[in-house]
C-alpha angles and dihedrals in degrees: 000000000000111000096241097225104149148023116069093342090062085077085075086090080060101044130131085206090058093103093062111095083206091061102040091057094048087067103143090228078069093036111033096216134067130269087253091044093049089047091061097038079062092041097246104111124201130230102136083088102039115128108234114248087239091044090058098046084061091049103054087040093060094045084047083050083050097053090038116123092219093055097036104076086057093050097038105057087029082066099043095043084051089065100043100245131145107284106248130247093227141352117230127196128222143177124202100199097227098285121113076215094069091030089062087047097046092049088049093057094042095052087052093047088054107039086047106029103022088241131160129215136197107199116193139187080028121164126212120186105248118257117298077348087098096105094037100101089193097052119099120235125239116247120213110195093233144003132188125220109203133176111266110216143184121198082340092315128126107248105158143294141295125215109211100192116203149173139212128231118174091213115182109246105233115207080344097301129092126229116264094215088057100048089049088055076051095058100042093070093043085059083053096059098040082042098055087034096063096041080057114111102204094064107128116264105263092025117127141188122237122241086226142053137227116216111196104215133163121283098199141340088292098069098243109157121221125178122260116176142204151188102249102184095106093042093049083052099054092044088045091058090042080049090057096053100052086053100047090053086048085054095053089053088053083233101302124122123232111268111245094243085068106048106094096045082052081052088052104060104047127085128237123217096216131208118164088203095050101031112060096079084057106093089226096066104100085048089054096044102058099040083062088043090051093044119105094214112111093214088062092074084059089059096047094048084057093233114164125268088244100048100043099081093052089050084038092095093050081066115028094058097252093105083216108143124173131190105316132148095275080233094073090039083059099040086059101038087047093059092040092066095022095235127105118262109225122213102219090230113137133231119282090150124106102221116141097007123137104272085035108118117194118217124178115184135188110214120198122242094220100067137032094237107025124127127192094190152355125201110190127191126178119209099220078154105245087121103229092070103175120228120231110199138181132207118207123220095182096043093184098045119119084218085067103048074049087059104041085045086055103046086048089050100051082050088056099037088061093044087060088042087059106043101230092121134158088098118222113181105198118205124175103251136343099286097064092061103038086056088048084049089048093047088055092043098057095041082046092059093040081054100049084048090049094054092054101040089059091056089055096058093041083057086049091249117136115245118258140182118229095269089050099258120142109264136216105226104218133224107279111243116272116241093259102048090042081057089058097038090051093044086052098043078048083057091046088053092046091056085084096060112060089203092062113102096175086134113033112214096206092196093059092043087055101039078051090061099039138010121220130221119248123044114352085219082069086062085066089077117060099215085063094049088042092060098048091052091051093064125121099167129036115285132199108246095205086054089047092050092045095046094044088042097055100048121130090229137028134222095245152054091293138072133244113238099251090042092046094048085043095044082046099059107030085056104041099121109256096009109058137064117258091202100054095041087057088051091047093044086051100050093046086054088049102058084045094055095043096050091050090043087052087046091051095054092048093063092050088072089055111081132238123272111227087232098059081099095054102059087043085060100047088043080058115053079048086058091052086069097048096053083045080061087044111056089041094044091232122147096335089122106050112098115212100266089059097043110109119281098229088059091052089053093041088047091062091099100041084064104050085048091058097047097048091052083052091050094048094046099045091062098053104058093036126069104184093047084045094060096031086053090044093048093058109103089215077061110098100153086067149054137166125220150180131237101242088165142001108199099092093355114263123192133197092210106190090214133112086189095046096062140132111329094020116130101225128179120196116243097182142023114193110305086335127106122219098204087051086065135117103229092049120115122214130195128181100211127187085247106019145023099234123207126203136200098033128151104242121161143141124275118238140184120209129153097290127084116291135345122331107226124187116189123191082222121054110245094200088221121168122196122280086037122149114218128166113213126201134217104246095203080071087069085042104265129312131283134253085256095056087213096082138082124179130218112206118234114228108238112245123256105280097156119098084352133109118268124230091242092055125106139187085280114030096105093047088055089041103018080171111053087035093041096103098027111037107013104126125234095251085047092055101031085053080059103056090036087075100031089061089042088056085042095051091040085061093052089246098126131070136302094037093043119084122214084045125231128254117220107211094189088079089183109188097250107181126259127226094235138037103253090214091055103088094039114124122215105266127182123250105243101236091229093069123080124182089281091068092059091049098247100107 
């Protein structure tokens, strides 16, 4: 039986798994067999884990881009020039057919190509014995996606070689950036390679292997790879301990695998460290779970709830029968005492989205699993509040095309457009969950940046210069946004501003709005989808958590952007040009809008029964005076196409306080309207604004104030009392000021000590306390003191963006009348993109552009310009090797 060392199970050095002794001593090279395999030999089958057929399409196109001839020049000498080595005199391309044999060979002819010729090679399909397996006939060997072979000099003389190893991820660029976490897994497998390459004794003599990496990732939607590199010392380092220890276990077992008989007794025995969020991408999943859900110790419900080591001795009572409960997040008070009587627990917090008001416009999406940007499908409603406000919805037949992200801009910009006709603005787009928006903000961003090129490229023509990529390729000058789509792009670029101000609504996550208002019982990771939380609102008798999660978890659709694995491999194959069936991929499209569209409409109507915050007002006021500058940017054309990681970075640095400003008006406004946040906030010991504190006596009031910070002397207004908040009351004033949000009737008064219990408190206002009351008091040098009338507290109101933004005073042509006092808040994009137009021909003309320049240079725009052919066209249908699972493709 071969000792199953590498492939897709050698990522198990790089495994976020790697810490689970379960999963540790389930190594195939134990077990012989893989983690899936294993799950259905002990009749738990996985398919939490399983790569979507789509998913994996993508995934084999982007490593065929990678090995493409007309790609791997680029990547090849970006990698190389990235680590400051000579530029080569020519790049070769090998493959090494998936044998270390012809591996061995392959590296040998290409050491020699680069010492004596000063040739580099980009081997590809290689295969490396895995580390200290080298002598072990039976053991498979472990294939990195790519490998570069570089001359190695000293003082300008061959020396040698350097094998770069490398590997290739097709990450979805989010709001044009990828995650960190996900290129350092990245990473990780790439250190094994270079690990296991440089322990190999048939490297060529005068071979090395370089201290850093290259990962191959996408540049843009349309799956172009472009070189990032890495240090990997510390990360050869990590997967050479987890080596060892595969290794080790392989020792104690004097090379022979477990018998199958004895495979689930050997299951038995081991413990999981288990993390429901974590968790659910390992192939063992369904088997750990059960055996939690089948366990009689209380504490296993814990576990299976996914609730924090620290937290679970202070929730154990609620459970064990004791009722004793220490200090825990009332929220996971209320996750555990929700699954215990089957019912949600609702927070009492009242409503400050803007979900479902008039100028509100509902959008639902399925994205395809086979591109970054491909949608299957958009369904678009706009509230004018008549009630019976009708969907229009579009199915895609050619999910990558720019012609499609045209058409859903454009459907989301007539939306918009009416919402202004009518004069119900501020706009809210609402999307199910985050996904759905960050697709939408990815969309506009990569329309934003064909747009800008466009720009410039049509300056080039009208000076009489060809016009020429970055890297000085001819390029195809698209077709310019149509008013309507340009609306949309600029509204979303406007969202991926607004990420940055945590007051800022512009997209509503509706999940997030109704997990606000209730929490749900079972793990709190099933919260993440809004069906789950939907059907727990809805009910009206108790439920069992373990039959909701079941029944959610195994749906055809979700609620959100993304597919569910058996949609997504349906929608795939029904829709594949020439092979699959119009008719039936417009039906599935359909019905996966159609669930999207029922579980937002049930949300919807959930929050309806929650009542309405005084200060919801007060957050539609503040969205929109922030809406007033972008439609500044809109009507002048200025800076409402740049996305955030192009803006200025002086206005990055000037806008540090902005933003504290803004978060300090959400947090004070967020206690003040929730209860539960409030106490939770003034429990923390890091809290010193806050306190809670209990009625010991009423005549005059005494607290006991649990508070080292809120002490004598201290003005303090009372924000609770009890479940009750002030600011929700009937006697409370509110004005909307051009600096502040002023409240009114509150009971505001100085701290004392004197010789009784507690702290004596006289408020202007009469609290109506009683004895035994919980109230939570607030500093009111936090709102920045207290007022004459000593009933009054202020919450500052953040100032608006003015930096790099049109003025109010500024017109169409204010910067041509004044370019340099304009020149940062009005000057228009054609204006600017003119600009650099010139500025990259003069650059070109001095040989300071790639491809003359060596090393080349990166250009960290990465706009999305469009590609001849589809990339997904030429894969074949390959098979998924049972053995990988979606972390080995980066995405869990």
């Amino acid at each position: 039986m071969p000792l199953i060392a590498g492939g897709g199970s050698g990522a198990v050095a790089a495994s976020s798994h790697a810490a689970c002794e379960r999963f540790r001593h389930t190594d195939p090279l134990m077990t012989g067999m893989t983690r899936r395999a294993l799950a259905r030999h002990v009749g738990k089958p996985d398919s939490a884990g399983k790569i979507p057929e789509a998913r994996w399409v993508r995934a084999m196109a982007f490593e065929a881009a990678v090995n493409n001839v007309s790609f791997v020049s680029e990547l090849l000498t970006r990698a190389v020039g990235l680590l400051e080595l000579d530029r080569p005199s020519a790049v070769r391309v090998r493959s090494c057919s998936d044998s270390p044999d012809a591996t061995a060979k392959e590296l040998a002819q290409a050491h020699l190509a680069a010492e004596y010729a000063g040739e580099a090679t980009m081997l590809h399909r290689l295969a490396v014995p895995f580390l200290s397996l080298e002598r072990e006939d039976s053991a498979t060997a472990i294939k990195p996606d790519f490998a570069i072979v570089a001359p190695r000099t000293t003082n300008g003389r061959a020396v040698g070689s350097w094998l770069i190893m490398g590997d290739a991820k097709d990450y979805e660029r989010v709001r044009s950036r990828i995650d960190d976490q996900r290129i350092l897994k990245g990473f990780l497998q790439v250190a094994l390679g270079a690990e296991s390459a440089a322990t190999w004794s048939r490297l060529p003599s005068g071979m090395e292997v370089h201290q850093f990496g290259a990962l191959a990732v996408p540049r843009n939607v349309y799956l172009r790879p472009e070189a990032i590199v890495e240090d990997l010392s510390d990360h050869r380092r990590e997967v050479r301990g987890r080596a060892e220890e595969r290794l080790e276990l392989l020792r104690e077992l004097e090379g022979e695998t477990i018998a199958a008989d004895q495979l689930e007794s050997h299951l038995e025995h081991l413990v999981a460290t288990y993390d429901p969020r974590s968790c659910a991408s390992c192939s063992l999943f369904a088997y750990c779970r059960d055996e939690l859900r089948s366990s009689s110790d209380p504490a296993a419900l814990l576990l299976e709830l996914g609730i924090a080591e620290p937290t679970r001795t202070s929730v154990l009572g609620l459970v064990d029968g004791t009722g004793e409960v220490g200090i825990a997040p009332t929220s996971v008070v209320a996750n555990v005492t929700a699954t215990l009587s089957g019912l949600p627990h609702w927070t009492g917090r009242r409503r400050v989205d803007m979900a479902g008001v008039l100028g509100s416009i509902n959008v639902v999406l399925a994205k395809s699993d086979s591109a970054a940007l491909g949608i299957h499908g958009i369904a678009v409603q706009r509230v004018d509040g008549t009630g019976d406000e009708e969907w229009t919805w579009r199915h895609f037949e050619r999910t990558n095309a720019t012609e499609t992200r045209h058409e859903v801009m454009e459907m989301l910009g007539r939306s918009i457009r009416d919402v202004h006709a009518a004069g119900q603005h501020p706009v809210h787009l609402v999307v199910p969950d985050k996904p759905s928006a960050d697709l939408l903000a990815t969309m506009a961003d990569s329309l934003a940046g064909v747009e800008l090129s466009r720009i410039r490229w049509e300056r080039d023509l009208a000076e009489g210069r060809p016009a020429l990529t970055f890297d000085g390729e001819e390029a195809t000058v698209p077709e310019p946004l149509s008013d309507d789509a340009r609306l949309a792009v600029s509204f979303l670029l406007e969202e991926d501003r607004a990420r940055a101000f945590t007051l800022r609504q512009p997209i509503v996550v509706l999940r997030d709005v109704l997990a606000s208002h209730m929490v749900a019982g079972g793990p709190s990771v099933d919260s993440g989808r809004l069906d789950y939380l939907v059907e727990w609102g809805e009910a009206s008798s108790p439920v069992d958590h373990r039959a909701v999660s079941d029944d959610i978890a195994g749906r055809r659709h979700t609620p959100g952007a993304r597919l569910g694995n058996l949609s997504s491999d349906e929608i795939h194959r029904a829709g594949r040009p020439g092979k699959g069936n119009p008719k039936v991929y417009e039906d599935l499209v359909a019905a996966a809008l159609d669930y999207r569209i029922d579980v937002l409409c049930r949300a919807l109507r959930l929050l309806d029964e929650v009542p309405d915050s005084r200060l919801r007002d007060v957050h539609r006021v503040l969205e929109g005076d922030a809406q007033q500058v972008w439609g500044r940017r809109l009507s002048l054309e200025a800076s409402d196409l740049v996305r955030f990681s192009r803006t200025y970075r002086y206005w990055r640095n000037a806008l540090v306080d902005v933003l504290d400003a803004d978060e300090k008006c959400r947090e004070q406004l967020a206690v003040l309207a929730d209860h539960e946040y409030a106490t939770d906030r003034a429990r923390d010991a890091g809290t010193r604004h806050l306190a809670v504190a209990r009625v010991v006596a009423v005549a005059p009031v005494r607290l006991d104030v649990a508070s080292r910070s809120i002490a004598d002397g201290s003005l303090v207004a009372m924000l609770h009392r009890n479940a009750s908040p002030y600011v929700e009351g009937s006697s409370t004033t509110l004005k909307v000021q051009a600096g502040s949000f002023k409240l009114g009737n509150a009971s505001i008064g100085p701290l004392s000590t004197d010789d009784g219990d507690g702290l004596v408190w006289a408020p202007l206002v009469d609290p109506n306390l009683s004895v035994g009351d919980a109230v939570v008091l607030a500093d009111m040098e936090w709102f920045g003191g207290g007022f004459r009338s000593g009933h009054e507290l202020a919450v500052k109101r953040p100032s608006l963006d003015g930096l790099a933004a049109p003025k109010a005073s500024c017109t169409p042509s204010s910067y041509a009348q004044d370019p340099e006092t304009h020149k940062w808040c009005c000057r228009s994009h054609e204006d600017a993109e003119a600009e650099w137009s010139d500025e990259l021909a003069a650059r070109r003309e001095r040989g300071e552009l790639n491809p003359q320049v060596w090393p080349p240079v990166v250009d960290q725009e990465r706009f999305d310009i469009p590609l001849d052919d589809d990339p997904l066209a030429g894969v074949e249908d390959v098979p998924i090797p049972d053995g990988l699972t979606t972390d080995d493709l980066g995405d869990a």
